[in-house]
N, CA, C and O atoms as CSV, one atom per row, in Angstrom:
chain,resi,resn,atom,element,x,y,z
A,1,UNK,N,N,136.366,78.425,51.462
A,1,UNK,CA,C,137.197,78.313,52.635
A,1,UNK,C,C,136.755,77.084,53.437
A,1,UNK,O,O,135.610,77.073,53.889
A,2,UNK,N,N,137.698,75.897,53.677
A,2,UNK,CA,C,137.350,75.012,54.745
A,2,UNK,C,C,137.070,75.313,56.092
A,2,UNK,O,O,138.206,75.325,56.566
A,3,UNK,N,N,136.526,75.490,56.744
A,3,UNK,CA,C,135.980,76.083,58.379
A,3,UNK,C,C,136.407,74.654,59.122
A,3,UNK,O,O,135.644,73.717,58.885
A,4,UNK,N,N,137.214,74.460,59.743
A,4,UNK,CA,C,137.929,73.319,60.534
A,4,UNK,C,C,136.862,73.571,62.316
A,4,UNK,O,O,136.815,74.571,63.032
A,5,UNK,N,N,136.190,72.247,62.481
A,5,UNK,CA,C,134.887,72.428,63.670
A,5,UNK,C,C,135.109,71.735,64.741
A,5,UNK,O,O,135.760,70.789,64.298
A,6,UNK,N,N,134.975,71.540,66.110
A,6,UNK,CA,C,134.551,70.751,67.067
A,6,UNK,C,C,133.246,70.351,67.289
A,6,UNK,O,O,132.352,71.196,67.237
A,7,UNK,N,N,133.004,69.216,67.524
A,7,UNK,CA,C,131.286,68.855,67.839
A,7,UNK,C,C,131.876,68.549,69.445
A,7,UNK,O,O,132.571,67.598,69.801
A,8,UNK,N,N,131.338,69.723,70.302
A,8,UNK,CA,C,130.955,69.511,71.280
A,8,UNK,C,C,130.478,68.118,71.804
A,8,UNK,O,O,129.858,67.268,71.166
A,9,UNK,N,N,130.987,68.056,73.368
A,9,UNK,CA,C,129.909,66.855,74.015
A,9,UNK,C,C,128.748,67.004,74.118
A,9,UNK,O,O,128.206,65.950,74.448
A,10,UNK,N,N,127.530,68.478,73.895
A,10,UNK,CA,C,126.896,68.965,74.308
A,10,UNK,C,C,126.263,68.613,72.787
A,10,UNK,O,O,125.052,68.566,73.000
A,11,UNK,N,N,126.406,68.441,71.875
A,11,UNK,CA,C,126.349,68.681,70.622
A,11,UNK,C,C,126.236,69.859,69.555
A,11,UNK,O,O,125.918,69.866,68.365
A,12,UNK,N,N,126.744,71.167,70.735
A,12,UNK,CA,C,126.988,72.261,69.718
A,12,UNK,C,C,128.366,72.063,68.589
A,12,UNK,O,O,129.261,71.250,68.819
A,13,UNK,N,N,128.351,72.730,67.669
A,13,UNK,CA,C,129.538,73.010,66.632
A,13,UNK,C,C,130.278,73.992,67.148
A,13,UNK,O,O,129.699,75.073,67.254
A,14,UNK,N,N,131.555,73.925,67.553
A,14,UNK,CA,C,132.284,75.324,67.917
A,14,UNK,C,C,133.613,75.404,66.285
A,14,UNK,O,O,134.285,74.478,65.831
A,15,UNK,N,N,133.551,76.652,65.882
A,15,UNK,CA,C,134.330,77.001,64.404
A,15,UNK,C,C,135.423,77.472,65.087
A,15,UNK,O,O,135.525,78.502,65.753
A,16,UNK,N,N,136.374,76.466,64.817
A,16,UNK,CA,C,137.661,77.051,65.288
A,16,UNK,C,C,138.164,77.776,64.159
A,16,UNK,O,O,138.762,78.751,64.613
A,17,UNK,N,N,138.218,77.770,62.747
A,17,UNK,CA,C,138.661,78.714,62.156
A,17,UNK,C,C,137.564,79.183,61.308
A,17,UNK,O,O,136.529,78.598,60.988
A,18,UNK,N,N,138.148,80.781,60.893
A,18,UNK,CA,C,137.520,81.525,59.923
A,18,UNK,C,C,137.538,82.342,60.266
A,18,UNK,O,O,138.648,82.357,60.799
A,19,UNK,N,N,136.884,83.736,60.525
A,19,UNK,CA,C,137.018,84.904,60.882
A,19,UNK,C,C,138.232,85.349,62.050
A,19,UNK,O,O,138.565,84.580,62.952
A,20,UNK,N,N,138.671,86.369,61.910
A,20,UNK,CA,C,139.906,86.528,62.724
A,20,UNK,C,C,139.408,88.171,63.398
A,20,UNK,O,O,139.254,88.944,62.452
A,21,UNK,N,N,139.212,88.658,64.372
A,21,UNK,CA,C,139.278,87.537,65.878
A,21,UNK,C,C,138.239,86.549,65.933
A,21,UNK,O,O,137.119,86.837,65.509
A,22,UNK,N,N,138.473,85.485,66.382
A,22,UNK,CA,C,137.096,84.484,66.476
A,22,UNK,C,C,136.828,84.748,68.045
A,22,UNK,O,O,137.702,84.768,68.912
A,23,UNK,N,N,135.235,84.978,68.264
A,23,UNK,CA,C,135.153,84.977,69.692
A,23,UNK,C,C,134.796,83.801,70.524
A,23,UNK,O,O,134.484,83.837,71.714
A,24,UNK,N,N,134.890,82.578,69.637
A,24,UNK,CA,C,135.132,81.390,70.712
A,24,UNK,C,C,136.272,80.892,71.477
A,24,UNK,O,O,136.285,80.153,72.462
A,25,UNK,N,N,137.691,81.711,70.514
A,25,UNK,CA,C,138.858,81.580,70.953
A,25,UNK,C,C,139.723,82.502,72.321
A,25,UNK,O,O,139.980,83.706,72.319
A,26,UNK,N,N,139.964,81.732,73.154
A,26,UNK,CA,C,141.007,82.022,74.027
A,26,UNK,C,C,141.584,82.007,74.064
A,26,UNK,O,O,141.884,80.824,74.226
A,27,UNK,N,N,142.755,82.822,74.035
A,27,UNK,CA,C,144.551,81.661,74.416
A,27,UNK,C,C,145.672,82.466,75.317
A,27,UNK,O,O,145.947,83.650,75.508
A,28,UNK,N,N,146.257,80.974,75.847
A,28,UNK,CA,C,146.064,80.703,77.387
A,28,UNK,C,C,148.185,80.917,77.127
A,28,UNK,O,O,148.821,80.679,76.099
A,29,UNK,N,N,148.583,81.294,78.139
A,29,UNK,CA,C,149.959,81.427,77.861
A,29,UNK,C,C,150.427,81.056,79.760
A,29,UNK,O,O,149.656,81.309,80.686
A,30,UNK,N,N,151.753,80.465,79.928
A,30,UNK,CA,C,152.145,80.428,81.182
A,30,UNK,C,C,152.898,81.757,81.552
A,30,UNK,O,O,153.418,82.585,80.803
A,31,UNK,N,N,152.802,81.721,83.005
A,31,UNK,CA,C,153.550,82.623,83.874
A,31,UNK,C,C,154.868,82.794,83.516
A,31,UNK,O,O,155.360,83.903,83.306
A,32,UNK,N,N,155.506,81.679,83.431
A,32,UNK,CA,C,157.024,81.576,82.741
A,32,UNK,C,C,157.354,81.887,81.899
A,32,UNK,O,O,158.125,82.844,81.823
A,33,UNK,N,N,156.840,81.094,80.672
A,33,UNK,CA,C,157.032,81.659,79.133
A,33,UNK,C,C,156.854,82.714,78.762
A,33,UNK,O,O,157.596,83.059,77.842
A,34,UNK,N,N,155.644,83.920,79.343
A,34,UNK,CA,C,155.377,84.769,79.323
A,34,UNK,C,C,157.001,85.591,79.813
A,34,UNK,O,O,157.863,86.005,79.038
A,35,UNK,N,N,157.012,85.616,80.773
A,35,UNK,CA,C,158.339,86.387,81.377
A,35,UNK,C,C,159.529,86.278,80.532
A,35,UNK,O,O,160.369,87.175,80.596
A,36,UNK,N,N,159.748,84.980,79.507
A,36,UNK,CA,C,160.815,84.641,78.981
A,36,UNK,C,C,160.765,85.977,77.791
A,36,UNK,O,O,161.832,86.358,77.309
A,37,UNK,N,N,159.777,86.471,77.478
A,37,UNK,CA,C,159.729,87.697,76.262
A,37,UNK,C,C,160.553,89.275,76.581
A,37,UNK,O,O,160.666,89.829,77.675
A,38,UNK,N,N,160.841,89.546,75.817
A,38,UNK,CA,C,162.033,90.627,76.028
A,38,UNK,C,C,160.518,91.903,76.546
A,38,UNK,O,O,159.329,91.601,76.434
A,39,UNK,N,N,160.979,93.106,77.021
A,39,UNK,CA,C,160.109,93.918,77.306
A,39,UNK,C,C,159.082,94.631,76.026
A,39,UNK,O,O,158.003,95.140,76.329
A,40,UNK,N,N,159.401,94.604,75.097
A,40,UNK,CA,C,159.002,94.786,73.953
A,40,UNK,C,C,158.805,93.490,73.084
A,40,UNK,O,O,159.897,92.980,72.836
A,41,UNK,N,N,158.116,93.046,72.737
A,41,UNK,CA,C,157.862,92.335,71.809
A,41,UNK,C,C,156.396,92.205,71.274
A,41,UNK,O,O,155.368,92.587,71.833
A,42,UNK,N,N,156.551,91.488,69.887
A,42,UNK,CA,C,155.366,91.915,68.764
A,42,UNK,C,C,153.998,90.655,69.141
A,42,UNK,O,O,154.246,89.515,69.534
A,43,UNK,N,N,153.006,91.040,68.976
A,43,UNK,CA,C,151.598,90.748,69.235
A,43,UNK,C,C,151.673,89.178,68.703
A,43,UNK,O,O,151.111,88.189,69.176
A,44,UNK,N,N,152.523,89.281,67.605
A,44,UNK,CA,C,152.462,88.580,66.354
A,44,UNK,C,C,153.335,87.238,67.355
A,44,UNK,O,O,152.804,86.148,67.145
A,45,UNK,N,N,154.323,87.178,68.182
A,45,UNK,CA,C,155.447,85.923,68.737
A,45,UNK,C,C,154.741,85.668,69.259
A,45,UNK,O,O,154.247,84.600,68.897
A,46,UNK,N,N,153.785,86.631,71.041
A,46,UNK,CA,C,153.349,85.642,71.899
A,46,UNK,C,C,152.120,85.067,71.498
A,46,UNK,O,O,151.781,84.313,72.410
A,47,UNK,N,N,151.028,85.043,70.306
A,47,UNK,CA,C,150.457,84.849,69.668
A,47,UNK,C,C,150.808,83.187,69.678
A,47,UNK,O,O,150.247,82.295,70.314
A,48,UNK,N,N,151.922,83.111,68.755
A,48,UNK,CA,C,152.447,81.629,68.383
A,48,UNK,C,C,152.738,80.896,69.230
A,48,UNK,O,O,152.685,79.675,69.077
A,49,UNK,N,N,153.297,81.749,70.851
A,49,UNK,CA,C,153.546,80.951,71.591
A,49,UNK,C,C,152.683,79.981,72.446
A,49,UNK,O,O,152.878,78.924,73.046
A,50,UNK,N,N,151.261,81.125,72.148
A,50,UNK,CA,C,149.918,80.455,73.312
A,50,UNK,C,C,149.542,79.394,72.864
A,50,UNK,O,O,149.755,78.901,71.756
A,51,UNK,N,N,148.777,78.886,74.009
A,51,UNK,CA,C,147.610,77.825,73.290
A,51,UNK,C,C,146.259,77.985,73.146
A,51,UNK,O,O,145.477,78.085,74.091
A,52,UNK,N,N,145.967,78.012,71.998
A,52,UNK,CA,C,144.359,77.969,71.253
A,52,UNK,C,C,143.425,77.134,72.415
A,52,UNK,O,O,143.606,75.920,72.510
A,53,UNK,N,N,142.579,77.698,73.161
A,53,UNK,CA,C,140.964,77.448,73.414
A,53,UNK,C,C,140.200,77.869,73.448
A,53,UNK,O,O,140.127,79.058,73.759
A,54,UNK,N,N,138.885,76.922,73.059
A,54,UNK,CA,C,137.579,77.078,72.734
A,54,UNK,C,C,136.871,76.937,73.491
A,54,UNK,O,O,136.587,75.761,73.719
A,55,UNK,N,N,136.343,77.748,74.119
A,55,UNK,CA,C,134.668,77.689,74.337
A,55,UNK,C,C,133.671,77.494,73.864
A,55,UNK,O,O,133.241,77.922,72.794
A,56,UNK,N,N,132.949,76.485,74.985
A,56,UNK,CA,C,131.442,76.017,74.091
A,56,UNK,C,C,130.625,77.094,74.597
A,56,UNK,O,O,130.899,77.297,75.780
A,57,UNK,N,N,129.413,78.133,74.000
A,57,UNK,CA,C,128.521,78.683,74.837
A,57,UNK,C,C,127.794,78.548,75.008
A,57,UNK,O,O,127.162,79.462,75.538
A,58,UNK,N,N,127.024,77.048,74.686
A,58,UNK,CA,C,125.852,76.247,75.334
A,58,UNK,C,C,126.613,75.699,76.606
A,58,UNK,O,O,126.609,76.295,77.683
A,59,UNK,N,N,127.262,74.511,76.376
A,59,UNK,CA,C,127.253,74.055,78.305
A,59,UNK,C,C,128.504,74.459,78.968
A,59,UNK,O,O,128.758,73.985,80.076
A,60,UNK,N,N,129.578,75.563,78.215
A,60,UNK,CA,C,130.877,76.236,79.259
A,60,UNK,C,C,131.873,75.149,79.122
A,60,UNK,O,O,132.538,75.002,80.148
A,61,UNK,N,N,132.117,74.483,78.319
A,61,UNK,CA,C,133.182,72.868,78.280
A,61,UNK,C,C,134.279,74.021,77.574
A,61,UNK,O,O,133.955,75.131,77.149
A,62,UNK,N,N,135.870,73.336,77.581
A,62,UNK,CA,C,136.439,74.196,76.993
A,62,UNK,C,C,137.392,72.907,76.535
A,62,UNK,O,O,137.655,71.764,76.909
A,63,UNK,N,N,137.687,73.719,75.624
A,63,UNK,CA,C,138.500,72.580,74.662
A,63,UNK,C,C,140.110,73.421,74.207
A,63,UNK,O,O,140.308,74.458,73.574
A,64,UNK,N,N,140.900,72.610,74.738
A,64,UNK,CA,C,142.562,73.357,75.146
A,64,UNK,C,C,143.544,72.071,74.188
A,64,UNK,O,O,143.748,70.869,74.359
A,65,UNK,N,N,143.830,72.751,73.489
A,65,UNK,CA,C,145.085,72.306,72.344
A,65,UNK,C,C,146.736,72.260,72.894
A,65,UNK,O,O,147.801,72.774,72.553
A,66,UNK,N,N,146.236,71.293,73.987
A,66,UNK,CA,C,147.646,71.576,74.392
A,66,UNK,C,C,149.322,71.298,73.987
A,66,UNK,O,O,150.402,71.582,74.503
A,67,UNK,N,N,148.837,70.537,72.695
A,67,UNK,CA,C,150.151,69.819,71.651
A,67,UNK,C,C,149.825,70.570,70.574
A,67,UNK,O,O,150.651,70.329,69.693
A,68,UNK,N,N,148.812,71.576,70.116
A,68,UNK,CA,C,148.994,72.281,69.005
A,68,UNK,C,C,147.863,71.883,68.103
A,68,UNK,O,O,147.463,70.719,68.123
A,69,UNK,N,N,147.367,72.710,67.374
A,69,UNK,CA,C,145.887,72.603,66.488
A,69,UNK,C,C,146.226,71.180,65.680
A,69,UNK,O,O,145.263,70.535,65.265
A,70,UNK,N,N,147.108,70.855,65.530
A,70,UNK,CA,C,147.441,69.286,64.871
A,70,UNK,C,C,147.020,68.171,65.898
A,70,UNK,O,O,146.025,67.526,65.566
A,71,UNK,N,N,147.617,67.841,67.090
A,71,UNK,CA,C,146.673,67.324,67.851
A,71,UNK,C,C,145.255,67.530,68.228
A,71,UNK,O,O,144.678,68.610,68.098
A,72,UNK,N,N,144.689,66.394,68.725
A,72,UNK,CA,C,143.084,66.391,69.395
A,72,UNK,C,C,143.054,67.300,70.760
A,72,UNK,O,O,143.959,67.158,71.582
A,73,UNK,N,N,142.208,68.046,70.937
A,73,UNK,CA,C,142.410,69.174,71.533
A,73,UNK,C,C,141.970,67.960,73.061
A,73,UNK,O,O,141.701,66.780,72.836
A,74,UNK,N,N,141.977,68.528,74.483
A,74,UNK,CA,C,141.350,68.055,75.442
A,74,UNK,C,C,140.180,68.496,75.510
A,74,UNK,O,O,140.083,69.178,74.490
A,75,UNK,N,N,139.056,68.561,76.145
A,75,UNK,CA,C,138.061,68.765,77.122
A,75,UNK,C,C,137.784,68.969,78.300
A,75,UNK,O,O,138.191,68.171,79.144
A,76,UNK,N,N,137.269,69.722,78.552
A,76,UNK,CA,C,137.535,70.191,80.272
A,76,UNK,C,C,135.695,70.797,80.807
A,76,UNK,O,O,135.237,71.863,80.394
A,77,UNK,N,N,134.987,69.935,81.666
A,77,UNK,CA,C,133.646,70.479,81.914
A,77,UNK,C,C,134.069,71.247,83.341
A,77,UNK,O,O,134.907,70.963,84.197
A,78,UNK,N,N,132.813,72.694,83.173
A,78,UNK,CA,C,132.592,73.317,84.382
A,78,UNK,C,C,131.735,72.309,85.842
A,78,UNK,O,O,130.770,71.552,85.745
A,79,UNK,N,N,132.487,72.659,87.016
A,79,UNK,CA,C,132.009,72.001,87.489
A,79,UNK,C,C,130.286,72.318,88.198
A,79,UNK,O,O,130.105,73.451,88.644
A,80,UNK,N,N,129.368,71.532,88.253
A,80,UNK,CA,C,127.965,72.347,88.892
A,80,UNK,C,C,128.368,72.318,90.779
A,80,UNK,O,O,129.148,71.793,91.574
A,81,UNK,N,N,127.247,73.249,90.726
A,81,UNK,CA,C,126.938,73.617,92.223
A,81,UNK,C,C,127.192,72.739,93.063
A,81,UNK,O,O,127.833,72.918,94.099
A,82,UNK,N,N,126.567,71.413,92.574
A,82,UNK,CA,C,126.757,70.381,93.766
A,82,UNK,C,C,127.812,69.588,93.396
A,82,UNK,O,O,127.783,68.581,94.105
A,83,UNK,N,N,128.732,69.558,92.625
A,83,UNK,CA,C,129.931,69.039,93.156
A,83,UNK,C,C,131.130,69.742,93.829
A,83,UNK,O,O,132.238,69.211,93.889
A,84,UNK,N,N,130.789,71.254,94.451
A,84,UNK,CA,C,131.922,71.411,95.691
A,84,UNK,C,C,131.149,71.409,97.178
A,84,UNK,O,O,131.804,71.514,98.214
């Protein structure tokens, strides 16, 4: 099985695929799109509809696919104490 990876800025490896549920994965759905689903619907649609992110659990960076696992995902760092 190919295991498809992120190298962290931090320089951890986060495995975006392989085991199903993966617990580095999040996914993130809008307020809207969400509402657009009939009252019933299968696990399996809003699934396709979200977007895939990863968590790093060394330094908390998260990495959000916002054009789809085919695009380069973004990056996003937590902010520390002293920058609020």
């Amino acid at each position: 099985m190919n295991v498809a990876k992120i190298l962290c800025r931090c320089g951890t490896v986060i495995q975006i695929s392989g085991p199903v549920p993966n617990p580095l994965e999040w996914l993130m759905i809008s307020d809207e799109k969400f509402d657009e689903f009939p009252d019933e619907v299968s696990s399996t649609i809003v699934y396709q509809e979200a977007t895939s992110v990863f968590k790093c659990n060394v330094c908390g960076r998260i990495w959000i696919y916002w054009k789809g696992m085919e695009q380069a995902a973004t990056c996003y760092h937590p902010e520390s104490e002293s920058d609020s």
